[in-house]
N, C-alpha and C positions, 0 to 999 in steps of 0.2 A: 686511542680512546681509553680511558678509566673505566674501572668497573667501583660503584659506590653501593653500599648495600644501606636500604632503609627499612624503616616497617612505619605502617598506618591499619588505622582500625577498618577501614573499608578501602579498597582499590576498586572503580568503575570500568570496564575495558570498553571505551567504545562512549564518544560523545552525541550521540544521535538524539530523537526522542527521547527514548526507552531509559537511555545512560541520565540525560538528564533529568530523566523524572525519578528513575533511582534515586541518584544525589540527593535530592531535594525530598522525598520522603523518606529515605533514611535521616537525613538532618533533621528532621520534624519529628521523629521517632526518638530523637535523643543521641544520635550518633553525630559527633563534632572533629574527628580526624576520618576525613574523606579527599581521597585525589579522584580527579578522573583523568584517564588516560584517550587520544586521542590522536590517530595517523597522520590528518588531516591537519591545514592550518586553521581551519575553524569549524565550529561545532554546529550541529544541526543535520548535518550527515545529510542523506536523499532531499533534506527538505529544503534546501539552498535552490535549485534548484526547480524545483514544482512552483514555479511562478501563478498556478491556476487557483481561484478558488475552492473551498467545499471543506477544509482544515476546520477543525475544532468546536462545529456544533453541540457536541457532547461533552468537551469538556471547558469548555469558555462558552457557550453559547450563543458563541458568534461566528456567521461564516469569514475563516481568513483566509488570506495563502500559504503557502508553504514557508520563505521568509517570513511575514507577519510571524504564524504558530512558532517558529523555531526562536524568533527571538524573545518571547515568552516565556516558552522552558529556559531558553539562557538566562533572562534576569530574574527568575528563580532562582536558580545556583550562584548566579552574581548578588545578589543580595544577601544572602547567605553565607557568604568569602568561602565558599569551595572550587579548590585551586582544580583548574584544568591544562593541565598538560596538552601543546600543542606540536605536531611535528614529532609526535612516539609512537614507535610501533612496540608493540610487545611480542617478542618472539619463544617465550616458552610460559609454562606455568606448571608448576612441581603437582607433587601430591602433596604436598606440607604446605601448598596456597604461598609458594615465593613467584613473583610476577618477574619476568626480565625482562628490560625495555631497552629500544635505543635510538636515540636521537641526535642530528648534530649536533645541540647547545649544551647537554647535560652525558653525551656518550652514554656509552653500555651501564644501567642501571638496575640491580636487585631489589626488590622490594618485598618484603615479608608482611603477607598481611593475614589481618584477621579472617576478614574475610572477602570473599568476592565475588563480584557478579559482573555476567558475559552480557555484552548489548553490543555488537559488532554490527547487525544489522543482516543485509542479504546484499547477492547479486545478482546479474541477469544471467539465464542461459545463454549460450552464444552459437553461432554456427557450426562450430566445431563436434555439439551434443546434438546435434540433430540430424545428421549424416543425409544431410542436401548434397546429392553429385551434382560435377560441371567445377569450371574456373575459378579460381580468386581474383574478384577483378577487385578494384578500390569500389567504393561504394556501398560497402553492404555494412552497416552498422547494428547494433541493437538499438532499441527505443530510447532507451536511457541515458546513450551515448550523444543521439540524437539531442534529444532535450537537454542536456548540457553545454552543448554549442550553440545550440539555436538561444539557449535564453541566459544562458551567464556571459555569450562572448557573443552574440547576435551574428550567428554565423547558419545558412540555412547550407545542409545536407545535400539537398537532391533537388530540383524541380517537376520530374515523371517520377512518383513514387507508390511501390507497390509494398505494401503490411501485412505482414504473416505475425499470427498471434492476434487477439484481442482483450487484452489487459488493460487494465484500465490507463497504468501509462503510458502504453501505445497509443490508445484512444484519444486520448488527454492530446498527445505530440501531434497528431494528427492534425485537430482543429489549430493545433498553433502553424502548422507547417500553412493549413490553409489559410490562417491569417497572415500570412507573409506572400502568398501567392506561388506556391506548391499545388502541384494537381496531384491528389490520392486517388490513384487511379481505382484502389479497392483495398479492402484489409480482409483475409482471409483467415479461417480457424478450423484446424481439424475436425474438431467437437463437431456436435450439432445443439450445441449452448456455444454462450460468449464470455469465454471468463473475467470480460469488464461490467461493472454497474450498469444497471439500466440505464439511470441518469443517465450514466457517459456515452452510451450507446445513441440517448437521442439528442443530448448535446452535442453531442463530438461527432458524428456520424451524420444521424439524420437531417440536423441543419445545416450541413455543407453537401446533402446530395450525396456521402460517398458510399457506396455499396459495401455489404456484408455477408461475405458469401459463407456460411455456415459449410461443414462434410467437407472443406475442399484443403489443400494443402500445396507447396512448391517443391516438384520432384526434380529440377532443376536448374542451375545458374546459367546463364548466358554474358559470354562476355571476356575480353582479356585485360586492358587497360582499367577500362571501365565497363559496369554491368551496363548488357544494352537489353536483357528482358529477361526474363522466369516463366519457368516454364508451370502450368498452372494444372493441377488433378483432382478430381473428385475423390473420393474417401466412402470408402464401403464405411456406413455407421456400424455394423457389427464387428470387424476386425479390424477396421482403423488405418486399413490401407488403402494405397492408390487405387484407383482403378483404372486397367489399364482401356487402353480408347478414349480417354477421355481428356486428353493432354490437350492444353490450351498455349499458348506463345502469347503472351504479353510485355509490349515493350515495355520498357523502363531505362531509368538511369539510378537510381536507388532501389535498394534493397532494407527494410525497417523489420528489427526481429523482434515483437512483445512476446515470446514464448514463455513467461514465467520466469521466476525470483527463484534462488537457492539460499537458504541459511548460512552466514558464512560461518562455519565450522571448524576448519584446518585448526585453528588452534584447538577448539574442545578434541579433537577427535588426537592430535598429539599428546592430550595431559592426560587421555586415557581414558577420559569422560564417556559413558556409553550413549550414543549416538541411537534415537529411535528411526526404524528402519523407514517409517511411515510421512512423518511429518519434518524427517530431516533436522531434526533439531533434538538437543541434549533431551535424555530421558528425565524428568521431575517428578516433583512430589506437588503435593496440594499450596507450600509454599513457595515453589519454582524451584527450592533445590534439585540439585544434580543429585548421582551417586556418591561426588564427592564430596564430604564433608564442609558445610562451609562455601560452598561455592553455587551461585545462585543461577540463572541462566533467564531473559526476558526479551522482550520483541520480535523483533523478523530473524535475531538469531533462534530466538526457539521455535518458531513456525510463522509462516508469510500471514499476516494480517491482510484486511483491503482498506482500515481507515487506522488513522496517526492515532487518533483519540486512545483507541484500545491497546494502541503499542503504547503509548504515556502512563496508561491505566494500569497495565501489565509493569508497567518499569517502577512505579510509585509501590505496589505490590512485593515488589523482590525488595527494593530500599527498605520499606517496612519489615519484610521478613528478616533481611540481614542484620537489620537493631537486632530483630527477639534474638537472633543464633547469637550474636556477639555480647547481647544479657545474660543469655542462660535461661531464655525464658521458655518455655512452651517443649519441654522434654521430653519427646515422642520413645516409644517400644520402638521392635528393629522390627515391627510385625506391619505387612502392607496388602493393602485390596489390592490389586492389578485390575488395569482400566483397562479394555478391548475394546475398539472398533468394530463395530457390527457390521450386520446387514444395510448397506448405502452409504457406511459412514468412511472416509477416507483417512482419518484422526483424529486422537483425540487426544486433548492436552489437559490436565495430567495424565503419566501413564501410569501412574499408583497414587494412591490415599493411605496417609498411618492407619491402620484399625483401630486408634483409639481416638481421631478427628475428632472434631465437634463441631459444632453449628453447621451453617453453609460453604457449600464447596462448589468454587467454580469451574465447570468446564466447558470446555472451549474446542469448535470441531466444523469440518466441513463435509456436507452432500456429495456423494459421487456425480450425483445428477438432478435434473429439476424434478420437484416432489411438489405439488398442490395437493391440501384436503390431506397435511402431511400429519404424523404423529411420531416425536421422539419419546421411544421404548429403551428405558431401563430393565435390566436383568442383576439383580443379584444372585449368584450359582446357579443360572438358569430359570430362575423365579422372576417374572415381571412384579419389579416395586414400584412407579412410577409412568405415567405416560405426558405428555405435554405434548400440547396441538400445536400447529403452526399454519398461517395459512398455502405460506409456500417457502419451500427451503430451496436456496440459491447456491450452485457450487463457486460462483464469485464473490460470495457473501459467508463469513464466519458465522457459524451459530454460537450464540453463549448461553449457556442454563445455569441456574446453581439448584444444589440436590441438598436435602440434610444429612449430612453425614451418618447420623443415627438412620437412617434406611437401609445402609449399607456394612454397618458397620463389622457383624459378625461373618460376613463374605468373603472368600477366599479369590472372588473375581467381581467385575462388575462389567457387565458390556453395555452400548450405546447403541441403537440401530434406528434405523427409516422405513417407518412405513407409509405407503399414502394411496389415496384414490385414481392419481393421476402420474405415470412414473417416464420422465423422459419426453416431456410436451416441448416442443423448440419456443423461443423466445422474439420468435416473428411473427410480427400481425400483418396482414392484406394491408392492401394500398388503400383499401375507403377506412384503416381506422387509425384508430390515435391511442400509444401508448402512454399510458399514465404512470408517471413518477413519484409519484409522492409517497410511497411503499416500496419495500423489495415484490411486493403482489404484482406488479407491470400488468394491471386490468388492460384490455383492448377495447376501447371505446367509440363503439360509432355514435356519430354526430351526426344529427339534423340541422341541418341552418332554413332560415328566411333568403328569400329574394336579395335583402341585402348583405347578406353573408353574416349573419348573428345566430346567435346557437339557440335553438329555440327545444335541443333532446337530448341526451345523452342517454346511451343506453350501454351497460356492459359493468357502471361503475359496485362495486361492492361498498362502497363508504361513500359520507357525502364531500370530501373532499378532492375524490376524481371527478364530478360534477365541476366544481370549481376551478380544477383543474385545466380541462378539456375547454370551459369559455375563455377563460383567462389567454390559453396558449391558442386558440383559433382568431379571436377577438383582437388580443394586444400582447404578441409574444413582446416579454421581456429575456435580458440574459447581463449578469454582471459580463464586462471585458476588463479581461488581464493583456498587460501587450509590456512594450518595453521604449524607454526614451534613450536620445544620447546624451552623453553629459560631456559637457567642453573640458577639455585635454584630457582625457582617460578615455582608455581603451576600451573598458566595458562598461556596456547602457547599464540605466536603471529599471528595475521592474517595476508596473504600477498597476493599476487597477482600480477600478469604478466606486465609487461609495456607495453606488446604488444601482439598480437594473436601469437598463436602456433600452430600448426597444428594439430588436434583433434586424430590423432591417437600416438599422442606423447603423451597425456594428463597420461594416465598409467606410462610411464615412468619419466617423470615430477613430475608426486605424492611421486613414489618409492623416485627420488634424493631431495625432500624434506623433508621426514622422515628418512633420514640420516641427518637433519642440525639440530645442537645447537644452541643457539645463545646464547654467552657469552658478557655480558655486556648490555650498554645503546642502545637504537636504536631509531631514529625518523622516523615519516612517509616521506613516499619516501624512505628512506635508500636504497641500494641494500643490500637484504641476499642471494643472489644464482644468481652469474652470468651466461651469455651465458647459461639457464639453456638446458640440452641436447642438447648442440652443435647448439640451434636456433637461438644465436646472440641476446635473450630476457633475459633481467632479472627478477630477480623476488624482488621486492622491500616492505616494510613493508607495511601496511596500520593505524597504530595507532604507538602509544610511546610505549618504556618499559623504563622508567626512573630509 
């Protein structure tokens, strides 16, 4: 292999969201020599993948999927002519910002850039950080590995399967596993919260019946060849451990880990980059700079997100920043407020502000635990400058605020903390109620019906939109379906998904009349492959190419 040395005004590490949305607003900032750099043979990282709807309300104002949203941010950058490097890894980055890549088609490559920003993304914990005793039998995969077979090569995992963790992509894999005809025997989480979205809690869970066992965890594997069951314990909520007597044996033949994302780091933490101890991801300034000059840092690499929107929003942020650094524009003092995490707060991102900021300044941070009737308290050197109410702060749910900088500005610190009425409430309701989605609040709502099963009361709703809620989903549940087609002579199906809600007890038969489809030939997204599917007047249209 060669070694070739170049330079460009901005180098992207990492084609994901975050990478893409960089690109693309650094280009709109005025920045015109940009590569982005990229492992993989094609870009859109995690999002290839997540076949499910719920992608980009916030920032398109449309529910997609994971395909859909990623091919978005692609012809951004494709319209644009910002070249993306496919099939490169970057194995170093200096202090003087030279990126070294390498690849089979172009070998070992240096590249000097002006500047640069980290968007690698995150990965899953794995078995290995969780120190489960008992065998390695086949069968035990994480979530993500999961969802990657199931829906890019239509390969199902496990048919007895038991979930440790409840993340939202766990949750998410589940309902797919039971659209395929998987039995989730149960998904289980340390906590006594679920670190996935309400939503997907009663999508993905409650509408297939599968239990949720809160406090409890897996103290061990059963199994040599393959897993034949896990061993199931209750969880003191005060220390976090097992408790002993309370060992359960559940079979199985799968093993599913949603335990949590990591910022993939190894590169920052080699360039020397300081590494916050908190949020696992490069330490920043109110720009997303790092410590290192010039070097930007955005997405699940600087702390795990739970929606794409805010990693895009975050990445468009850094591309913007990297114009001004690469202008000369906005010329800060070396003088900085230092951010801390309070009382309840687990991080917060930024971990400094220049002291001479101006305007608004966003920070971004999550709840140790569930907070109702909550209040985020500002401290400037110990003086409360700010409060802002919340109804309820969620630790699977990022908080975001912005502060005026002029509140803080003559402060030597600034902390963040949680106070509230209600601290540590669990997120299960009784069997007579109905939780309501349409907020991170998840009101519990009981319902009164008539003789003929029509809702004639709701009682519990804070808004008049859990009202609406609660008849809608007792009267006529609806639910978009995501699933997958085969397509004649290729190996891997197409994903697709409903133009519109379907009625949730149609969803069985809807699956059935899509594994009766072929799909002979070319297809683009949106296409329709299954009209009026079960007489609902929906189609069901592509969500990616097959060229």
């Amino acid at each position: 292999m060669s070694s070739v040395t170049e330079s460009h005004d901005l180098v992207i590490i990492g084609a994901g969201a975050a990478g893409l949305a960089a690109a693309a607003g650094a280009y709109d900032a005025g920045v015109r020599d940009i590569v982005v750099l990229e492992r993989e043979s094609g870009a859109g990282g995690i999002l290839k993948q997540c076949i499910h709807n719920g992608f980009g309300l916030h920032r398109y104002r449309e529910e997609l999927t994971g395909p859909e949203y990623a091919l978005r941010e692609m012809q951004a950058v494709a319209q644009r002519d910002i070249p993306v490097f496919f099939d490169t890894t970057v194995i170093d980055l200096t202090a003087d910002r030279v990126v070294v890549t390498v690849s089979p088609e172009r070998g070992v490559v240096s590249i000097a850039a002006g500047a640069v920003i980290l968007a690698m993304g995150s990965r899953e914990r794995t078995r290995g950080m969780l120190g489960i005793a008992g065998t390695r039998p086949a069968g035990i995969y994480t979530a993500g590995a999961a969802q990657n077979l199931i829906n890019l090569h239509g390969i199902v995992p496990g048919k007895e399967i038991v979930m440790l963790g409840s993340g939202d992509i766990g949750l998410i894999v589940a309902r797919r596993l039971a659209y395929e005809g998987s039995h989730i025997k149960m998904v289980l989480n340390r906590s006594h919260f679920s670190g996935g979205l309400k939503r997907n809690i009663v999508q993905c869970l409650d509408d297939y019946g599968i239990p949720l066992r809160l406090s409890h965890t897996i103290t061990a594997v059963h199994g040599r060849e393959r897993v034949t069951g896990v061993e199931v314990s209750e969880v003191d909520p005060k220390t976090k451990q097992p408790i002993a007597g309370t060992e359960e044996l559940v079979s199985c033949d799968t093993l599913l880990l949603s335990v949590g994302l990591i910022p993939e780091n190894e590169l920052t933490r080699e360039a020397g980059i300081r590494i916050d101890a908190k949020s696992n991801g490069a330490s920043v300034d109110e720009t997303l700079e790092t410590e290192m000059p010039g070097v930007f840092s955005a997405g699940n690499v600087l702390h795990i997100h739970d929606l794409v929107d805010f990693v895009s929003e975050e990445g468009e942020r850094a591309g913007k920043a990297a114009a001004a650094y690469l202008a000369g524009e906005k010329s800060h003092t070396d003088s900085y407020v230092s951010v801390q995490p309070g009382q309840g707060v687990s991080y917060v991102v930024p971990q400094r502000v220049h002291a001479d900021a101006d305007g608004l300044v966003t920070f971004r941070f999550r709840g140790r635990d569930i907070y109702r009737s909550a209040q985020i308290r500002f401290f400037a050197d110990g003086e409360e400058i700010k409060t802002i109410k919340r109804r309820i702060i969620l630790p699977a749910e990022m908080e975001t605020v912005k502060v005026d900088a002029g509140l803080f500005a003559r402060a030597k610190t600034l902390e963040i903390s949680l106070s509230a009425e209600e601290v540590g409430a669990t997120q299960q309701t009784g069997d007579d109620e109905l939780t309501c989605i349409q907020c991170p609040m998840g009101c519990a709502l009981k319902v009164t019906l008539d003789g003929e099963g029509k809702v004639v009361d709701v009682e519990g709703a804070t808004c008049p939109r859990g009202k609406t809620y609660a008849k809608a989903e007792i009267e006529a549940p609806e639910r978009v379906l995501t699933s997958l087609v085969d397509v004649a002579a290729r190996e891997l199906p197409l994903s697709v998904r409903t133009d519109g809600s379907i009625p949730k007890g149609l969803i069985p038969q809807a699956l059935e009349e899509l594994r009766g489809i072929t799909i002979d030939g070319a297809v683009r997204t949106g296409e329709v492959v299954c009209s009026d599917v079960c007489g609902t007047g929906v189609d069901v249209i592509a969500t990616k190419d097959v060229l």
